[in-house]
N, C-alpha and C positions, 0 to 999 in steps of 0.2 A: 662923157658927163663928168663937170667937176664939183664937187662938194666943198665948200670953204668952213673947215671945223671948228676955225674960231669964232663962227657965227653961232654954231652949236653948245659950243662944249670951252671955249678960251681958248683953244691953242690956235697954234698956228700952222699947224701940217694943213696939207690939201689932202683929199681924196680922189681919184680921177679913177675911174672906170672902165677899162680897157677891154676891145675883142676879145675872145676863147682864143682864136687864133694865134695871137701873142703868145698866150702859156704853154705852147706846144712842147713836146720833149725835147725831139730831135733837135729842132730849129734851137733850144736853147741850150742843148750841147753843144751847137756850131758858133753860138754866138760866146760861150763861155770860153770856147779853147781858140777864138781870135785874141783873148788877152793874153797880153803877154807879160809873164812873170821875172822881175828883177832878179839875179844872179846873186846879188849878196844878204837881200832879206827876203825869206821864200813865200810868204804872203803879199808881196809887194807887187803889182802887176799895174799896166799901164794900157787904158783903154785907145785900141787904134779902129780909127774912121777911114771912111775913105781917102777926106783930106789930107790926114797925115801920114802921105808917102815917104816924104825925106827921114821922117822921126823913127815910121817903120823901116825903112831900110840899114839908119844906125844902127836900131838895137838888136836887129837879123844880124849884124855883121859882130856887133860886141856879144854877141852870146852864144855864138860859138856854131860849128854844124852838131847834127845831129836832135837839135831841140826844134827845128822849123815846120818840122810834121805835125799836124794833127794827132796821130796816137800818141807822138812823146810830149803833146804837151797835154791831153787827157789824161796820159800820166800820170802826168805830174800835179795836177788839178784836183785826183782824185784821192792825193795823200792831204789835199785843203777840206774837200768838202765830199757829201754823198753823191755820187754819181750816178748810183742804183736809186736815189729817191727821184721818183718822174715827176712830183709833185713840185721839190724845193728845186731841180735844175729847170722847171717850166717856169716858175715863180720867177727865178734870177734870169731868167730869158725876156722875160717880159720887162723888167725892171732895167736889164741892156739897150732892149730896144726903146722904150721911152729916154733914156739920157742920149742914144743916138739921134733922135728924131729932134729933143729938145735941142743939142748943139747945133745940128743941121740949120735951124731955123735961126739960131741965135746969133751964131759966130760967120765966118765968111773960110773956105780954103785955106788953109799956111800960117791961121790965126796962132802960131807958134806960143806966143805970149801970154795967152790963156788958158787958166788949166780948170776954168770952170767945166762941166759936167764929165771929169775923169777919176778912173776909178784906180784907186790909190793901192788899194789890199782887201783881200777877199778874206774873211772868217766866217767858218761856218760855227754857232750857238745853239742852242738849246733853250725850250723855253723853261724861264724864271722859276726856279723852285723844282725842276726836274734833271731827274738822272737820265745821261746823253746814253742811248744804247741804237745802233744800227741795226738795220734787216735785215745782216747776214749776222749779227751776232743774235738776236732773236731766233733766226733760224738755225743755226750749231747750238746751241746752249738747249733748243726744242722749247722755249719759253711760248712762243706762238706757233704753228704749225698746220698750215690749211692743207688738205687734200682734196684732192677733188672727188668730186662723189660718182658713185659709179652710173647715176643716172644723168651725168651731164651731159650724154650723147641726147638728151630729150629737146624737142624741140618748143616743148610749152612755155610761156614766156614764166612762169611761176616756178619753172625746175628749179631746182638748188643744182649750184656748179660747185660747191667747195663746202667742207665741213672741216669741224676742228679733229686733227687727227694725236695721234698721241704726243703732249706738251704741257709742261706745267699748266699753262691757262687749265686745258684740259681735263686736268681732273679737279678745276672747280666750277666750270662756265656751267656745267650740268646741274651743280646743285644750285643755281639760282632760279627762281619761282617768276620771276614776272619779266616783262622786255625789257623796261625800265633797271631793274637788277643786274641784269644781263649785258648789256649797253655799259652803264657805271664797273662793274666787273670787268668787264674788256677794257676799258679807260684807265681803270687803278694798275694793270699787268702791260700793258702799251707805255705807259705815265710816271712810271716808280716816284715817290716824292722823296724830295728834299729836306722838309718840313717836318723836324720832329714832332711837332705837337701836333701834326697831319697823322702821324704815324702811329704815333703814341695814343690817340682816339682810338683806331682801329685796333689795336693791339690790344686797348682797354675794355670795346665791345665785344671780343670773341672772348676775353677770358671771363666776362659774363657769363656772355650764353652757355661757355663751359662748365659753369658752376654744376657739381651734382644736382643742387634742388631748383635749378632751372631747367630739367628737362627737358620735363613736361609744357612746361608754357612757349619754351620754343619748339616743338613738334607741334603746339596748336599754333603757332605765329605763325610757321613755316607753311602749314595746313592754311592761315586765311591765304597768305601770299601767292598760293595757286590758284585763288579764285580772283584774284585782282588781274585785270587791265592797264596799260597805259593810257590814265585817262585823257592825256594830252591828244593821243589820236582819236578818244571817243570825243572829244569835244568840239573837236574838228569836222567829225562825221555830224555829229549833232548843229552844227552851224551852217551845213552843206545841206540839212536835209533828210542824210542818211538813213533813216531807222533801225533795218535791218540787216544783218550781215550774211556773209556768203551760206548758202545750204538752204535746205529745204526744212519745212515744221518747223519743228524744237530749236533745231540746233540753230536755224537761219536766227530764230528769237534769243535763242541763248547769246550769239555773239554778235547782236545789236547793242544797238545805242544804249535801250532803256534798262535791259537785264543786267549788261555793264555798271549801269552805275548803280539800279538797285543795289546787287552785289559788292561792288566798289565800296556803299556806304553802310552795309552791315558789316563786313569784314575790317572794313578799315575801324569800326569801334569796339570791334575782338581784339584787333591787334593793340588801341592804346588800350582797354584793360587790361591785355596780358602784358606789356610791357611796362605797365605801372605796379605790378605783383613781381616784378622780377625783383630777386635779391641783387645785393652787391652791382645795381644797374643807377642808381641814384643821381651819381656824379658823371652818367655819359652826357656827353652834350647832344648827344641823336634821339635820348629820352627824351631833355627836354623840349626841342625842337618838334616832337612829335604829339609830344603832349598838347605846347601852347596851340600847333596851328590843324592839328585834326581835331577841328570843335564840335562834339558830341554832339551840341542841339543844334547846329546845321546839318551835318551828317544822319540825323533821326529822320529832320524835317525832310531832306533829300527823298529818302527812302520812305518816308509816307506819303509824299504825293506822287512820288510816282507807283506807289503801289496800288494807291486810291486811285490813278487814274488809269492805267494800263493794263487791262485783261491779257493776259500773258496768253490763256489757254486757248481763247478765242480767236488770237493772232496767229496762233500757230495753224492753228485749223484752216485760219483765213489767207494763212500767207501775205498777212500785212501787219499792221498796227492796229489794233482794236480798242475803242475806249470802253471803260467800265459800267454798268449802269445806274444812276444814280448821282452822275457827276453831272449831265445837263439834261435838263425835262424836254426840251426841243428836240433833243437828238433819241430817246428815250421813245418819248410819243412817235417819231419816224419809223425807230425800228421796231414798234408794236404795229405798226399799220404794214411794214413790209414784211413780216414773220406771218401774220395774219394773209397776204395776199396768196397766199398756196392755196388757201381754202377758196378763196375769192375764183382763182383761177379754176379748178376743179369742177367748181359750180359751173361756171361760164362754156367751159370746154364739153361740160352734159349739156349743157344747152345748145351747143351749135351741133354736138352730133344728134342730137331729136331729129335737127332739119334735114341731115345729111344722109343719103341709103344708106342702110343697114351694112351691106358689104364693103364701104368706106370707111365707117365710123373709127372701127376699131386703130386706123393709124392717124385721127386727128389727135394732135394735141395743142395746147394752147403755154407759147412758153412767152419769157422777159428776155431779150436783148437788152444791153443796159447803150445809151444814146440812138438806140432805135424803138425800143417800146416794145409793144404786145404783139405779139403776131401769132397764126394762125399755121400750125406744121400739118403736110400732107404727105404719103410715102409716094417715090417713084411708079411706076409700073416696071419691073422688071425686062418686060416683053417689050413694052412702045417706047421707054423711056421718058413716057410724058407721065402726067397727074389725070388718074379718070373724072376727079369730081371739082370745077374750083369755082363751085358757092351755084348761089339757085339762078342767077342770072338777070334777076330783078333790081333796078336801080336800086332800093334801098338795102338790098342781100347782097350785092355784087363785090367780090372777090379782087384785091387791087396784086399782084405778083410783087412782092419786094425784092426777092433774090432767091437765089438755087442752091445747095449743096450737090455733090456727087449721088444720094440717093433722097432729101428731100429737097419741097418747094417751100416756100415762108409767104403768107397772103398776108392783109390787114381788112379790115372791112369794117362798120360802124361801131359794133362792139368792141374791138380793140382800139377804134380812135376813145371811146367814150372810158377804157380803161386808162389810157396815157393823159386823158386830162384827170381823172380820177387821182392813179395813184404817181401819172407821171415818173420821169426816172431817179426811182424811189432812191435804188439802190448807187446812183451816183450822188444826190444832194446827201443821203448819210456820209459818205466817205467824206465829200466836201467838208462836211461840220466836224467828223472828225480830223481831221489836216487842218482847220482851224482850230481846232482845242490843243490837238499835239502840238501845233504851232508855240500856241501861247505859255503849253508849259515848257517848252523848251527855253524860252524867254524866264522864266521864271528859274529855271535849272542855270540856265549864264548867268545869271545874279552871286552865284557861287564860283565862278571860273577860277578865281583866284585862289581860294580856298583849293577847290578840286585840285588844281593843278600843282600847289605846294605841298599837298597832303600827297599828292601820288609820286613825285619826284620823291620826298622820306620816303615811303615807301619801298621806292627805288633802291634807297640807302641802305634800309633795314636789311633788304633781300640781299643784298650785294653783302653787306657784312654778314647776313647768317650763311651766306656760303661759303665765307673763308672758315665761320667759326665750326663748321659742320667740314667742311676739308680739313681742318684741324684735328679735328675728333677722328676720321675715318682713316688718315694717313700718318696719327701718331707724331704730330707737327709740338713743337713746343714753344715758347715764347723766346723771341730775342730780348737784349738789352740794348738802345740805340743811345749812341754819345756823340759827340761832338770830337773826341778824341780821334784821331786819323788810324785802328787800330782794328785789324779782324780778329778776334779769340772765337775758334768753335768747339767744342767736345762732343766726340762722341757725332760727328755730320757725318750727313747722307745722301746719295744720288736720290730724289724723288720719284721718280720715272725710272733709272735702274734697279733697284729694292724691290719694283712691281713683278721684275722678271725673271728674277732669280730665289729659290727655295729661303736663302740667309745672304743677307750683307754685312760686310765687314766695314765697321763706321771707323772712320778717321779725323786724328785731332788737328788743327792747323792754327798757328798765330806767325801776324805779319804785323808790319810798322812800317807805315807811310813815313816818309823823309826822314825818323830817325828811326834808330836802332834797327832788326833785319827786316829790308825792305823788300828783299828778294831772295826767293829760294828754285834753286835748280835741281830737279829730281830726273833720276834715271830709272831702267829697268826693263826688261824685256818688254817684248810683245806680248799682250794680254794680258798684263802683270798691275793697272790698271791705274798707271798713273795720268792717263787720259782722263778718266770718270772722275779723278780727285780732284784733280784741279776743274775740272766744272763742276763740280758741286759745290765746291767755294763761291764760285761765281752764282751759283743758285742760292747757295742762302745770304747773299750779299743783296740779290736781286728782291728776293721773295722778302727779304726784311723790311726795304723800301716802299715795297706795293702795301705793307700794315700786315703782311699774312705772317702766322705761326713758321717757323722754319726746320726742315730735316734735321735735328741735332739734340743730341741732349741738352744744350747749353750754349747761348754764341752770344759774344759783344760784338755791335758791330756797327761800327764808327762810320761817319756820316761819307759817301763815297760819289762824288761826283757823275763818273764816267766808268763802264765797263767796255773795253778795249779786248776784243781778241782777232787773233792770226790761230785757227786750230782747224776750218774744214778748206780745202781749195773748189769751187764752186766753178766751173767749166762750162758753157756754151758754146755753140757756134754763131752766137751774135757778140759773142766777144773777142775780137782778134788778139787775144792774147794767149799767153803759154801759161801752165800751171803756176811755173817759177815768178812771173811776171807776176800775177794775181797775189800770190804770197806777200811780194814786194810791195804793193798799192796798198796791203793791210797793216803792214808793218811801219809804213811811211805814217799811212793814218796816227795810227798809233803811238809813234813817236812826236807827233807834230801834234796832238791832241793830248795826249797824257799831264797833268797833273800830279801833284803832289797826293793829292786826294784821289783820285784815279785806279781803277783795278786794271793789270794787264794781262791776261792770257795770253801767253805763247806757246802753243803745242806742236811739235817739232817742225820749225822753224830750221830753212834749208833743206829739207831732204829732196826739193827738187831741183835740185843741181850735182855737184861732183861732193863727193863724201867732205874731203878738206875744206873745198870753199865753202860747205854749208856748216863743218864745224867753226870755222871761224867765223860765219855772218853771224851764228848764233849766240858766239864769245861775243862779237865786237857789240851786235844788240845789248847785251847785258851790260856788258862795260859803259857804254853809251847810260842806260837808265842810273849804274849806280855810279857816274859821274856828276848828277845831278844837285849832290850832296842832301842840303834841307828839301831841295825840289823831287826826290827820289819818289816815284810813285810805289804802288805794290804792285808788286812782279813775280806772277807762280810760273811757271815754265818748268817742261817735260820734253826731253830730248833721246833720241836712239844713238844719238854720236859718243858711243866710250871713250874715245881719244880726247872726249874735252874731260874728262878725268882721270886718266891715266896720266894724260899726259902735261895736265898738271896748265893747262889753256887760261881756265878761270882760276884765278890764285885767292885761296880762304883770306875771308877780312869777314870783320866782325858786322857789317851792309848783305852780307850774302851766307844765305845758307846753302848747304848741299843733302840730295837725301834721295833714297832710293827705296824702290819696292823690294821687300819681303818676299824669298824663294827659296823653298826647302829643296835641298835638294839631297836625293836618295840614291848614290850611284851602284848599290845592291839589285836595287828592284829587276824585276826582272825585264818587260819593258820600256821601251822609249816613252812613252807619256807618261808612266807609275814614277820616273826619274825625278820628274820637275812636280811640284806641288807650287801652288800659287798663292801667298798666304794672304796679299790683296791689301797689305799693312804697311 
């Protein structure tokens, strides 16, 4: 299917619609590592068809052995673009296979001379206004972190297979109140923006809610936020029908349609008066947004028709949807004539057992089937398994059998025809009238859709920001300063998630300078000594600065930063046929071919999976590599085990590069080997 958009919208892009099948992973791994990449500019590759044997066979022969394999050139592929995203390599698969299929059709074999649908160079981007961060750096850094739940062996289709296990998101995903919150929360820690004055919003609604004499009113906002829904899905259910939700009584009524938005429209006008009492809240623009479009007197009106119209307590009992009484006289007078029929029945049911022997009588009863009517109950006989008595046998007394149970029979006979025209099936034309009135107010409730649904997304917003600003409060987080300058200053920063696990943390100061002055600093020190955890927690308050959240530190600038670049855990499969070393290499490639000026790079010892010398020089010549760059120099923390690149004097001091090592007391008194070494963590 093709879509032509400048019938739409002016432009002139097509839209075209393509099989699942095209997106697949594999197939678009296989399609990706048929191109073949130019030898002197590394993003430059050249799309081969089947046609083009001879062209393929030149540029096999000009580039050399050893690149014609498939792994060496996913190799090399995977220092362009993510390899591990199954998403963006299905995406580019399918986008190969449409310019394949288009030339097929276009061009003829050997068509040498035209280089219409070939693909020039491949770059992988980020979307507009966001910080580029991969899913193996989310995954080392612990920023996301799913685990799987210990109930995944479950075979019910509603199990959970994954929860958040310990990770930045982590210790705020919990403090948000609604799904809506929840969802935007995961969005802003996936998303980090770009966009200062994105940022600076966020920044400016948590040090609100921080305010001492805002407590209060945000413990009542946080409090409605619990009792909200996504009204997007209740409106859904409400257009489909739904009424009711999963469970029995109460709770089936509770987490229906109608309790929802009842609820939905009281709470939602808690939250804009507390949010209109807040101090130092004036100038957010999420107040005013909430103020103009959660409109008080549609919101009341909401909540009084449907309060007027929905017997909650009645529903529950009924295990349906109940109308009120009072709202329609037709349905009113019905259900006074079918409350009434018990006595009605009573009566009737004395009067058939007069006629009936005495040693009968007592298991007649007279009940309502509803689309069958009145009928006439009689008990088995134990013994015979038949019915001793069924009616006097006289044409106008005679006994019609309608159906059997396991221990009774069900007759019909004049007086129960004379009750089905009487009161007929009472108890389905109510229901009827009522699924016509809930109908109608549903009708009356989508008049509002727009509203509902703008008022719930804010909502969304509110909760998602009282989470940071309530992670900020609980984890001791403090405000950044975001600039435009290319520059990280932190005082006084903190692992987020290591601080949780240890009795006291020792905070650390860091400043760097993108492209000018020190753009790169190289620190040593033993094992455990904890120059691992520093340099990620740079990277953490780099990160958590971008998503608008409070940061670990006493104090941090921290200048607008493109991309977070790391080479620190090696990630091992047996669906990857590669070596430890190998993998190191494809992050380090990334990374270099990726980095900016603007750019953060983590390097955490870098070569130890090779021979000591060759990985102290991969790790010199990397560094040299970035502060060759000059104004392009990106920021570069790196933590290495190799002494000899200081000893021996490998990286030579220049005023681009810093050197620095952990703090170690050492005791050679003590009387033990572990009392010798003290770790000052500094």
């Amino acid at each position: 299917m093709k879509v032509l958009l400048a019938d739409i919208f002016n432009t002139s892009y097509i839209v075209e619609v393509r099989p699942s099948a095209e997106f697949g992973y594999e197939a678009g791994k296989i399609k990706l590592a048929s191109i073949r990449l130019c030898r002197d500019v590394a993003p430059r590759v050249a799309l081969i068809t089947p046609g083009d044997s001879e062209f393929y066979l030149e540029y096999t022969e000009s580039n050399g052995p050893g690149r014609t394999g498939r792994q060496g050139k996913l190799l090399q592929l995977s220092g362009l673009i993510d390899l591990e995203s199954r998403l963006t390599v299905g995406c580019a698969g399918a986008v190969l296979t449409y310019l394949q299929r288009k030339k097929a059709v276009m061009y003829l074999p050997g068509d040498t001379e035209n280089l219409a649908f070939q693909v020039f160079f491949i770059e992988m981007f980020s979307l507009s206004g966001t910080m580029y961060v991969d899913a193996e750096t989310l995954n080392v850094l612990q920023i996301m972190h799913s685990q799987t739940h210990p109930q995944s062996h479950s075979q019910e289709p509603s199990a959970t297979v994954s929860k958040e296990g310990l990770s930045v998101y982590g210790l705020f995903h919990h403090l948000a109140r609604t799904p809506q919150g929840k969802y935007l929360l995961r969005q802003y820690f996936l998303r980090p923006s770009l966009d200062i004055g994105i940022i600076d919003e966020r920044l400016d609604a948590t040090a609100a809610f921080l305010r001492p004499d805002n407590g209060g009113l945000m413990e009542s906002i946080t409090k409605s936020l619990g009792q909200i829904k996504n009204i997007r899905t209740v409106l859904i259910h409400l257009r489909k029908g739904i009424s009711n939700g999963m469970g029995k009584g109460f709770s089936g009524i509770k987490s229906g349609v109608w309790f929802s938005l009842r609820s939905f429209a009281f709470h939602a006008l808690q939250i804009v008066d507390a949010i209109s009492e807040m101090t130092g809240a004036e100038n957010l623009p999420l107040r005013g947004k909430l103020i103009e479009h959660l409109d008080s007197r549609e919101l009341a009106n909401i909540g009084r028709i449907v309060s007027d119209t929905i017997d909650f307590t009645s529903s529950a009992e009924m295990h349906r949807t109940v109308v009120k009484p009072g709202v329609d006289e037709e349905l009113d007078n019905m259900k006074r004539t079918y409350d009434g029929s018990e006595d009605l029945l009573s009566k009737t049911s004395q009067s058939i057992a007069e006629n009936v022997p005495r040693q009968y009588s007592l298991d007649l009863n007279v009940i309502f089937f509803p689309q069958i009517g009145f009928l006439i109950s009689m008990k088995r006989d134990p013994g015979t398994g038949g019915v001793n008595y069924e009616g006097p046998g006289t044409d106008n007394g005679k006994w019609d059998r309608i159906f059997s149970t396991g221990d009774r029979v069900y007759y019909k006979d004049f007086r129960m025809r004379e009750l089905d025209g009487t009161l007929g099936d009472m108890y389905a034309m109510i229901c009827d009238k009522e699924i016509e009135i809930i109908y109608h107010l549903g009708q009356e409730i989508l008049q509002y859709e727009a509203m509902l649904t703008k008022a719930s997304d804010l909502c969304g917003e509110l909760d998602s920001f009282l989470a940071l600003a309530r992670g900020a409060a609980m984890y001791k987080l403090s405000r950044p300063q975001m600039t435009e300058e290319n520059v990280i200053r932190i005082k006084g920063g903190r692992h987020p998630l290591q601080e949780l696990t240890v009795p006291s943390y020792v905070a650390n100061d860091t400043f760097i300078i993108g492209g000018e002055g020190t753009s790169g600093r190289c620190s040593g020190g033993p094992n455990y000594s904890g120059k691992s955890v520093h340099i990620k927690q740079v990277a953490l308050v780099v990160y958590m600065a971008h998503v608008g959240c409070f940061v670990p530190a006493d104090a941090a600038i921290i200048g607008l930063t493109d991309k977070i670049l790391t080479r620190i855990a090696t990630k091992e499969t047996i669906t990857r046929v590669q070596s430890a070393f190998t993998i190191d290499l494809q992050q380090v490639y990334k990374a270099v071919h990726l980095a900016t000026r603007r750019s953060l790079v983590i390097i955490d010892e870098f070569g130890k999976g090779t021979d000591s010398n060759d990985g102290a020089g991969l790790a010199c010549g990397l560094f040299e590599h970035f502060l060759s760059l000059d104004v392009e120099r990106p920021k570069v923390l790196g933590a290495t085990h190799f002494h000899e690149i200081f000893e021996n004097g490998f990286l030579l001091p220049r005023p681009h590069l810093a050197f620095g090592h952990m703090e170690v007391r050492i005791d050679m008194e003590a009387e033990t080997a572990e009392d010798q070494v003290t770790y000052l963590y500094k």
